[in-house]
MMTF fields as JSON, N, C-alpha, C and O atoms, coordinates in Angstrom:
{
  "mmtfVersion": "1.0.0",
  "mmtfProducer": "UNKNOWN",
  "numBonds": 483,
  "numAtoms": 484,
  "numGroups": 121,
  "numChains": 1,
  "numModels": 1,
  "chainsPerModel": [1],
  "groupsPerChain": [121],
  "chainIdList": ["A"],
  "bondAtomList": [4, 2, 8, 6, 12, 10, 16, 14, 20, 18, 24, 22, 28, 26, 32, 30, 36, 34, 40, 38, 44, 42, 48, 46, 52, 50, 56, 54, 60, 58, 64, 62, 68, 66, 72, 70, 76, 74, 80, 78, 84, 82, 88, 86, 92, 90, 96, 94, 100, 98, 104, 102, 108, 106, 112, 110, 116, 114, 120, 118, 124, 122, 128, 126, 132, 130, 136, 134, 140, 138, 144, 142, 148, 146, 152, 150, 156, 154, 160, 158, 164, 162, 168, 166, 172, 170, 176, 174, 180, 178, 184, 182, 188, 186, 192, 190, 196, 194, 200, 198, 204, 202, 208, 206, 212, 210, 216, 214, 220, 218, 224, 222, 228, 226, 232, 230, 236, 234, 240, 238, 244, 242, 248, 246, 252, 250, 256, 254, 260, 258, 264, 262, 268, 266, 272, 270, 276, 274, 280, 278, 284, 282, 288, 286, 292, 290, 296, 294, 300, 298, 304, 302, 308, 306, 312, 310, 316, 314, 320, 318, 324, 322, 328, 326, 332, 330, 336, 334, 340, 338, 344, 342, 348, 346, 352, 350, 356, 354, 360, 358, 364, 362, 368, 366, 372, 370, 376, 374, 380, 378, 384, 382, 388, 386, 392, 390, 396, 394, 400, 398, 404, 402, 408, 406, 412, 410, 416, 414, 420, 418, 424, 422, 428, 426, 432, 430, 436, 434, 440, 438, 444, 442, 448, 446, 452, 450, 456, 454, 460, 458, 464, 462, 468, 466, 472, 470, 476, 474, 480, 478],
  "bondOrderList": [1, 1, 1, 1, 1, 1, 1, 1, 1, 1, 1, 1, 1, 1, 1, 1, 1, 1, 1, 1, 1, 1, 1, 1, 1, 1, 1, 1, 1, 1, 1, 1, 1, 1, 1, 1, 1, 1, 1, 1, 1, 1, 1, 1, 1, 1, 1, 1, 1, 1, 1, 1, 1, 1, 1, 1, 1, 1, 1, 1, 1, 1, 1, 1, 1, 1, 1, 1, 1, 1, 1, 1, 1, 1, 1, 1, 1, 1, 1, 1, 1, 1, 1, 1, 1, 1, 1, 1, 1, 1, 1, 1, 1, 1, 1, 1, 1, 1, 1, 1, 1, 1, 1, 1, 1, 1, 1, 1, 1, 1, 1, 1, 1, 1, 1, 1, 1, 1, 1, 1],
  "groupList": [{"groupName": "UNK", "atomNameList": ["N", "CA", "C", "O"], "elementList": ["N", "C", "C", "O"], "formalChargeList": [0, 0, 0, 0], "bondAtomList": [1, 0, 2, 1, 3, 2], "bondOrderList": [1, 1, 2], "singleLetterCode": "X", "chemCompType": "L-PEPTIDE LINKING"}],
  "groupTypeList": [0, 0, 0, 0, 0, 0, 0, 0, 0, 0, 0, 0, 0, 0, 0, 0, 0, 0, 0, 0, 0, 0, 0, 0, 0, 0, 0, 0, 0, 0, 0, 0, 0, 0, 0, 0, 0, 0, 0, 0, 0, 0, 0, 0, 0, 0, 0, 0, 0, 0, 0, 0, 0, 0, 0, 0, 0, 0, 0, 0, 0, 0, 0, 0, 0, 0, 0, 0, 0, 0, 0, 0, 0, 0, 0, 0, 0, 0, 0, 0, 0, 0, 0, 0, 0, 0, 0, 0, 0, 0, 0, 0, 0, 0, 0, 0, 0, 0, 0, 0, 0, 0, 0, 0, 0, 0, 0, 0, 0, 0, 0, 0, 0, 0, 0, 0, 0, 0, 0, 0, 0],
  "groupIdList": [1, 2, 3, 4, 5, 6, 7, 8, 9, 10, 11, 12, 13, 14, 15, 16, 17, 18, 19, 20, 21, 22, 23, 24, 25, 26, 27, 28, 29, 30, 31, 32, 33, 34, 35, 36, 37, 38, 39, 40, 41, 42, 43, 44, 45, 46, 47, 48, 49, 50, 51, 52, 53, 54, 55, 56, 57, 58, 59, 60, 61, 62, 63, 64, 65, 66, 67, 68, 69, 70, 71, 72, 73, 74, 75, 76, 77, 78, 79, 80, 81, 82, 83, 84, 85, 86, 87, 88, 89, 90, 91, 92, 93, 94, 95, 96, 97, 98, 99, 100, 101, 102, 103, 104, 105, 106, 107, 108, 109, 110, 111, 112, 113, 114, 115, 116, 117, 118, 119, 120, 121],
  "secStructList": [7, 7, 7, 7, 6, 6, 7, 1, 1, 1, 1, 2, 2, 2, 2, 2, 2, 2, 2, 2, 2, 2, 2, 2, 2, 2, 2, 2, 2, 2, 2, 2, 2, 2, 2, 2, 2, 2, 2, 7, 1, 1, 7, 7, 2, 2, 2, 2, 2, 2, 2, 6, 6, 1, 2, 2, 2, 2, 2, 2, 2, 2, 2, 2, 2, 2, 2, 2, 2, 2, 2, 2, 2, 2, 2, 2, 2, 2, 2, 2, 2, 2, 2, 1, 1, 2, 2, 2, 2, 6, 6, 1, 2, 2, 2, 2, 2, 2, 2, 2, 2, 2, 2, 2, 2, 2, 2, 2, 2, 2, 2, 2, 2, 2, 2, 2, 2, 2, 2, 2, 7],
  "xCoordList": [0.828, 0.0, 0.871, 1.85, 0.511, 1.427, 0.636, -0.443, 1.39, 1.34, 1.302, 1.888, 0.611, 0.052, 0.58, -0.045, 2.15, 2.907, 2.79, 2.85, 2.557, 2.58, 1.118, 1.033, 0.057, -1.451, -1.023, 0.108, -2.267, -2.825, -3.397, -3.393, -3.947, -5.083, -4.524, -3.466, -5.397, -5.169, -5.615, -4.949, -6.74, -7.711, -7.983, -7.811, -8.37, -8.791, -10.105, -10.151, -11.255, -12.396, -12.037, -12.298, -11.41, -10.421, -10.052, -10.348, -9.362, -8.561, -9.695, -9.497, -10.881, -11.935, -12.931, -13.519, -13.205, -14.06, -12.908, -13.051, -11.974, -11.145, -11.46, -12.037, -11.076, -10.772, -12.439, -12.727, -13.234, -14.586, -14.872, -15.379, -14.468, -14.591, -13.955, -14.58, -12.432, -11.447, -12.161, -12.024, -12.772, -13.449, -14.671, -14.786, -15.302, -16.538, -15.975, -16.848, -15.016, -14.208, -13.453, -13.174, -13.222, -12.742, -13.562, -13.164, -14.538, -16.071, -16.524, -17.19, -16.43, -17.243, -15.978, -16.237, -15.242, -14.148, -14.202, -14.293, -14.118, -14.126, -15.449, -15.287, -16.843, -17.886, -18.023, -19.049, -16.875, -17.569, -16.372, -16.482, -14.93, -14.237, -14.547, -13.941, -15.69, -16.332, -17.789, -18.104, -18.278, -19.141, -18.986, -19.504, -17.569, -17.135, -16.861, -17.409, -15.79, -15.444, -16.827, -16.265, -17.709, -19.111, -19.655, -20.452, -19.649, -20.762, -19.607, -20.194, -18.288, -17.408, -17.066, -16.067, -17.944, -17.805, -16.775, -16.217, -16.029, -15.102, -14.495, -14.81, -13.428, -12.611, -11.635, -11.418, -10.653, -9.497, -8.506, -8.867, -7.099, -6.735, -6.693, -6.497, -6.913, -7.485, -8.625, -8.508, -9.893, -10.845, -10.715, -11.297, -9.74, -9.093, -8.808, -9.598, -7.507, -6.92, -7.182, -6.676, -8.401, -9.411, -10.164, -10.066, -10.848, -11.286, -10.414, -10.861, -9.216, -8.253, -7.757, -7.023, -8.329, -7.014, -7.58, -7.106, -9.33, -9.868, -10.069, -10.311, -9.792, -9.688, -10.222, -9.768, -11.637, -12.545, -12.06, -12.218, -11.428, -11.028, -9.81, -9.556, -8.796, -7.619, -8.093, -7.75, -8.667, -9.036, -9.261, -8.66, -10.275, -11.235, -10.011, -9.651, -9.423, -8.143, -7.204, -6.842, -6.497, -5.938, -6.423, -5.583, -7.913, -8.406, -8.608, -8.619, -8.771, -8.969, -7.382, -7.253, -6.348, -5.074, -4.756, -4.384, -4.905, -4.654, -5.468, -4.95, -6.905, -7.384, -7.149, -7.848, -5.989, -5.691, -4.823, -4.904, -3.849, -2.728, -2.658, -1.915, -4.099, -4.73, -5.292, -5.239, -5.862, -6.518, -5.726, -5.617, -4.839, -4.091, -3.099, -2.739, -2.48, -1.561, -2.879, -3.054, -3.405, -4.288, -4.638, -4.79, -4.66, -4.875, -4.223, -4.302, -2.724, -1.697, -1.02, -0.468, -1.007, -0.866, -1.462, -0.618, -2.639, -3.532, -3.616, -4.148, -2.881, -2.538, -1.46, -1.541, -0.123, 0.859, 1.046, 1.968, 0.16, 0.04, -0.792, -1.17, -1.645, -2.523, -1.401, -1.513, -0.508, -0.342, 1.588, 2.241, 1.903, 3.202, 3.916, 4.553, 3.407, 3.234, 4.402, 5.046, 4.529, 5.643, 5.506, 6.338, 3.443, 3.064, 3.051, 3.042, 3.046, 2.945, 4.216, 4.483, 5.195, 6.322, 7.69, 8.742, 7.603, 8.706, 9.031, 8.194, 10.766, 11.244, 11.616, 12.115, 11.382, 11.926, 10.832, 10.904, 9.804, 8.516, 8.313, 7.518, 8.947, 8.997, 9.983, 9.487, 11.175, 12.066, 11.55, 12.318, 10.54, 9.869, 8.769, 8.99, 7.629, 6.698, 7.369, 6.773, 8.451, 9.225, 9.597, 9.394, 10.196, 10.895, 9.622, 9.642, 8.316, 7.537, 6.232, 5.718, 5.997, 5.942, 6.94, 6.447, 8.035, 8.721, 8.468, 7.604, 9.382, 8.897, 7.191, 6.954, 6.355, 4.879, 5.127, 5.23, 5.196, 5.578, 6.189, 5.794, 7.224, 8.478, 7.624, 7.6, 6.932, 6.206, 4.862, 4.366, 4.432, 3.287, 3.195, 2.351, 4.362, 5.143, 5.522, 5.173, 6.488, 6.582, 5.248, 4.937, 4.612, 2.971, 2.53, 2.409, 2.299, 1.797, 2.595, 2.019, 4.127, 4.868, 4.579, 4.395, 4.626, 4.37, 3.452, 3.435, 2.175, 0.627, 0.374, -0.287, 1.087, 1.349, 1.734, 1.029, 3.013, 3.761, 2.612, 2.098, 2.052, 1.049, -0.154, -0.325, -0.701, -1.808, -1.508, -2.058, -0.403, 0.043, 1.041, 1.032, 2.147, 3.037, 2.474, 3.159],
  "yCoordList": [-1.184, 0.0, 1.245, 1.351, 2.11, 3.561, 4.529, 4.874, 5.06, 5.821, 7.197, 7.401, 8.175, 9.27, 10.907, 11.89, 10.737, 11.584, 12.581, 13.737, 12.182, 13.42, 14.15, 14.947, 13.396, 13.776, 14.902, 15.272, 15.73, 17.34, 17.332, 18.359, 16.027, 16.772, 15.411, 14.856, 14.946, 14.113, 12.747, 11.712, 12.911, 11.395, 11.596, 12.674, 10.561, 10.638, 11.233, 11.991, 11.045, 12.05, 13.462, 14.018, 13.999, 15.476, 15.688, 16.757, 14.619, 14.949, 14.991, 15.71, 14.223, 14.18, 14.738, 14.571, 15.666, 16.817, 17.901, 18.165, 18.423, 18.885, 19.157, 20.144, 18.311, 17.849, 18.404, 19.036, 17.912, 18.218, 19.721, 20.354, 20.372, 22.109, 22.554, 23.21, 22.258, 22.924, 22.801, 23.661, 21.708, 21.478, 22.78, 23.405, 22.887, 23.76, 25.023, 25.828, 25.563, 26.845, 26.419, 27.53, 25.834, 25.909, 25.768, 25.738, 25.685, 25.592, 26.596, 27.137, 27.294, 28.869, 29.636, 29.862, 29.861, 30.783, 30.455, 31.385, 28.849, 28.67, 29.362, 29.995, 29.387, 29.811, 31.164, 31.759, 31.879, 33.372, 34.328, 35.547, 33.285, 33.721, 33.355, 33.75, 32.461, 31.844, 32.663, 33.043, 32.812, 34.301, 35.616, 36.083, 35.964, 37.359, 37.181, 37.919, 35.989, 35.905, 35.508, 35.257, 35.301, 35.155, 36.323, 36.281, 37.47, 38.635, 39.414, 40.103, 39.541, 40.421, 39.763, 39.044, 39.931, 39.429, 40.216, 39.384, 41.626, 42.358, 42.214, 43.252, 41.381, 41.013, 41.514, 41.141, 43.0, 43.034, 42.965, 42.597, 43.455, 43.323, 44.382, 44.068, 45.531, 46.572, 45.807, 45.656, 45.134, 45.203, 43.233, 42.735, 42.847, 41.162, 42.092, 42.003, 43.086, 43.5, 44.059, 44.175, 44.646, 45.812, 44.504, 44.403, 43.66, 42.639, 42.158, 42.358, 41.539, 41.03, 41.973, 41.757, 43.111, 44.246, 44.334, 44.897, 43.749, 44.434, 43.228, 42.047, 44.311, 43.427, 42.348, 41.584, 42.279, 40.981, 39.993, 38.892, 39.983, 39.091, 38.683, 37.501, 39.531, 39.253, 38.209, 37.085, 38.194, 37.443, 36.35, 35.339, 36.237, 35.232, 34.402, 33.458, 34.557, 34.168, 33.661, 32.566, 33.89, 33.456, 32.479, 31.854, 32.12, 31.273, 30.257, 29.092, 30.441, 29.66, 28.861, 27.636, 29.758, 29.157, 28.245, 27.122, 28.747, 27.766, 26.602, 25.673, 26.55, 25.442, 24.583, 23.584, 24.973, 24.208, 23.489, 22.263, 24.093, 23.673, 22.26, 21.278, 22.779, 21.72, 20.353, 19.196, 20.874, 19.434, 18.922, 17.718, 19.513, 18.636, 17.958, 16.815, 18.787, 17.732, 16.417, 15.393, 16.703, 15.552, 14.073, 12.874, 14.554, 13.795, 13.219, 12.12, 13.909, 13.11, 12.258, 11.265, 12.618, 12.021, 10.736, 9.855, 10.257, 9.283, 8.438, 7.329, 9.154, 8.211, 7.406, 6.189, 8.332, 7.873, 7.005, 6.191, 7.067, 5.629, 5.017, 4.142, 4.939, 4.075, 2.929, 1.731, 3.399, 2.803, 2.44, 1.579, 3.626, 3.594, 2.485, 2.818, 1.389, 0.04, -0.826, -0.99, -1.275, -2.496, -3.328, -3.795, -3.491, -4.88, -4.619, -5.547, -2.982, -2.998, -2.831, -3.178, -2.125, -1.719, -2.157, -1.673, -3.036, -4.12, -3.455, -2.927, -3.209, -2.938, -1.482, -0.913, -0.603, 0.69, 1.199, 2.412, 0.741, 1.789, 3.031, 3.911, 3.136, 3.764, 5.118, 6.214, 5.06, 5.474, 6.197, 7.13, 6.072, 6.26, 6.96, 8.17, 6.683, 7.256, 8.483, 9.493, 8.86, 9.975, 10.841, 12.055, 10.13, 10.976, 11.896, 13.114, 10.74, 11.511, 12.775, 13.725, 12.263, 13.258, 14.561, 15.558, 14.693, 15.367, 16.249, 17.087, 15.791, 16.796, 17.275, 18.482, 16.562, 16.839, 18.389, 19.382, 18.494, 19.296, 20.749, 21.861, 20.392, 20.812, 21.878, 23.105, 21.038, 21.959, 22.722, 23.793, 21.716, 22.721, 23.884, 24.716, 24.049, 25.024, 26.039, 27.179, 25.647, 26.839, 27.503, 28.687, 26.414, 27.346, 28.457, 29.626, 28.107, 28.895, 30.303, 31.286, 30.085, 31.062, 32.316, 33.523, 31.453, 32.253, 32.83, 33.96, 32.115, 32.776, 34.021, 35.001, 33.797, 34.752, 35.833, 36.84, 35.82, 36.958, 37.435, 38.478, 36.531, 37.325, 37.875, 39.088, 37.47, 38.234, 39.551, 40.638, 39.191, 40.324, 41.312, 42.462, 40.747, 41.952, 43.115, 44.1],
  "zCoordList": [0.0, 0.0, 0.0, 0.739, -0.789, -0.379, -0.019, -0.499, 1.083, 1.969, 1.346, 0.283, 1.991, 2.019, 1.813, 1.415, 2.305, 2.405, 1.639, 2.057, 0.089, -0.698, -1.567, -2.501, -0.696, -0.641, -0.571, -0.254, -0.982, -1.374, 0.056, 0.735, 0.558, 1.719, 2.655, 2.359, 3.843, 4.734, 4.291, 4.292, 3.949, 3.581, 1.958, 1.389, 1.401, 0.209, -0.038, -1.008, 0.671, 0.674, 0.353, -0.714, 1.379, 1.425, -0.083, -0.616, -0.844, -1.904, -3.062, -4.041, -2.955, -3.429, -3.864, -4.933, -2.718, -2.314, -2.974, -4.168, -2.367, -2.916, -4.335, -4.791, -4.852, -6.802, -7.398, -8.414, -6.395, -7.338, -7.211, -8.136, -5.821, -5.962, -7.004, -7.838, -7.189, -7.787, -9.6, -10.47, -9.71, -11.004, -11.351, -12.406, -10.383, -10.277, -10.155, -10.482, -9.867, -9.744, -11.449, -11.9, -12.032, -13.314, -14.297, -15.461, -14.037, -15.264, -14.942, -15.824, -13.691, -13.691, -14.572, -15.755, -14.296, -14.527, -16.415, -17.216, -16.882, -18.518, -19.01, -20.054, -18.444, -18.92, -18.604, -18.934, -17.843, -17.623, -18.589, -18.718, -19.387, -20.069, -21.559, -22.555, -21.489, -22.811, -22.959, -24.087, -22.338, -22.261, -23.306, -24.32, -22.04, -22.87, -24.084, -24.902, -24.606, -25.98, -26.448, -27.515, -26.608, -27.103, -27.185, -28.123, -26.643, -26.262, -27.149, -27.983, -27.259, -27.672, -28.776, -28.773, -30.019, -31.446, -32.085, -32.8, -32.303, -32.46, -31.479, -30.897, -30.409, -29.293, -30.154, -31.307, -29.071, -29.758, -28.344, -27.226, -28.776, -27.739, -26.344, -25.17, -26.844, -25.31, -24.89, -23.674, -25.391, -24.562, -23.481, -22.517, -24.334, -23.745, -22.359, -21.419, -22.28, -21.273, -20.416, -19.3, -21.099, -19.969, -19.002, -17.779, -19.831, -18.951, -17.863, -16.733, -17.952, -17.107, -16.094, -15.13, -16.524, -15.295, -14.579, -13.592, -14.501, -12.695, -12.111, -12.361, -10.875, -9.689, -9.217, -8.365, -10.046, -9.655, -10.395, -9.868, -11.616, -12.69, -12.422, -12.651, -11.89, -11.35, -10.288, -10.655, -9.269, -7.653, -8.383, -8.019, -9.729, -10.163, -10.794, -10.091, -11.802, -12.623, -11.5, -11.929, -10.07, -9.545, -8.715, -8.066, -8.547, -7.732, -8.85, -8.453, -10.177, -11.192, -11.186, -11.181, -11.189, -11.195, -10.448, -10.789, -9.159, -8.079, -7.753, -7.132, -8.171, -8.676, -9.811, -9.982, -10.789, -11.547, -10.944, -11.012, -10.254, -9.661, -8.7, -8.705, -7.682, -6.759, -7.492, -7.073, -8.758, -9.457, -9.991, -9.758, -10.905, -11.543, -10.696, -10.98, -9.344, -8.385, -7.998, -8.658, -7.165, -6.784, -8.317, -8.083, -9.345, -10.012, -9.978, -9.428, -10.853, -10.907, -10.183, -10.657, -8.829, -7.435, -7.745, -7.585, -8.145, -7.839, -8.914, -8.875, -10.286, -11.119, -10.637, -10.473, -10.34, -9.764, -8.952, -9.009, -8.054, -6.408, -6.95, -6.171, -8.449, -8.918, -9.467, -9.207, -10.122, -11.322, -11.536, -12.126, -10.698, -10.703, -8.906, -7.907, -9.325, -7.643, -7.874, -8.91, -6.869, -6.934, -8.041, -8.819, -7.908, -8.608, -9.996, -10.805, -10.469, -11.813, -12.449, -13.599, -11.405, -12.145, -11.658, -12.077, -10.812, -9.748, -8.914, -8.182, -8.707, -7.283, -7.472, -6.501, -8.936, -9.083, -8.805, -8.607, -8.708, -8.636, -7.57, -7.902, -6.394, -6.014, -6.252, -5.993, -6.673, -6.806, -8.296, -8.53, -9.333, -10.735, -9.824, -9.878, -8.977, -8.6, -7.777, -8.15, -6.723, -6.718, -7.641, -7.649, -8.489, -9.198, -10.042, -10.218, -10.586, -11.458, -10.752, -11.343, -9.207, -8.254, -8.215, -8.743, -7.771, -8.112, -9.704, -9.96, -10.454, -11.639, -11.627, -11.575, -11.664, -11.519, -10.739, -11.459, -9.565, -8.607, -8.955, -8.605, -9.716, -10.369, -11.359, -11.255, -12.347, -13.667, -13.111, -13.463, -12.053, -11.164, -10.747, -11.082, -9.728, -9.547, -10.106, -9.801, -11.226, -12.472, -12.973, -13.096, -13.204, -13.962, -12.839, -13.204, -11.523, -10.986, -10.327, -9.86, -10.437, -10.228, -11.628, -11.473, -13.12, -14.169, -14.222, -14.71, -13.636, -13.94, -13.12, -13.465, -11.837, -10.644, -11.28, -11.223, -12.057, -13.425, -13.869, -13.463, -14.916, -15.983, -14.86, -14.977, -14.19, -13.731, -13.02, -13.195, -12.08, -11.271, -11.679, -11.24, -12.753, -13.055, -14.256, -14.531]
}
């Protein structure tokens, strides 16, 4: 069985519940940016930017981010302790399920340091 250590949350419910908010915070945020590009049939680029610069869209866009961040770790996580096992992959599996945790982590990380850039700088 593997152990828990690098869970998003404590229990799997947690990671569960978790995963299904972070989903519902990313279908509001796709339908209220699929909206505007719908209602804004001439979309150029001042009125893309005017949208993004206030403050509610900024809050909205970074909670959207960081819910990407949360779902896609938890997933991957659960592919990883799914699939990456002794029984499927012998005696390296752990040392492969680290390492691909790790990078996972690694590129997670970067996205949300960058997105942090684009929204905020």
């Amino acid at each position: 069985m593997v152990t828990s250590v690098t869970s998003f949350a404590r229990s799997g419910v947690a990671d569960w519940l978790l995963q299904r908010f972070t989903a519902v915070v990313l279908l509001a945020w796709t339908l209220c940016v699929g909206g505007f590009v719908l209602l804004h049939p001439d979309l150029d680029y001042h009125s893309w930017r005017d949208f993004f610069s206030g403050q509610p869209m900024k809050i909205f866009s970074m909670l959207a981010l960081l819910s990407l961040v949360a779902h896609a770790w938890i997933g991957l996580w659960s592919v990883s302790t799914d699939y990456l096992t002794p029984r499927m992959m012998g005696a390296k599996a752990d040392a492969l399920r680290i390492l691909f945790q790790g990078a996972c982590a690694i590129v997670l990380f970067a996205y949300l340091v960058w997105g942090i850039g684009i929204f905020w700088g």
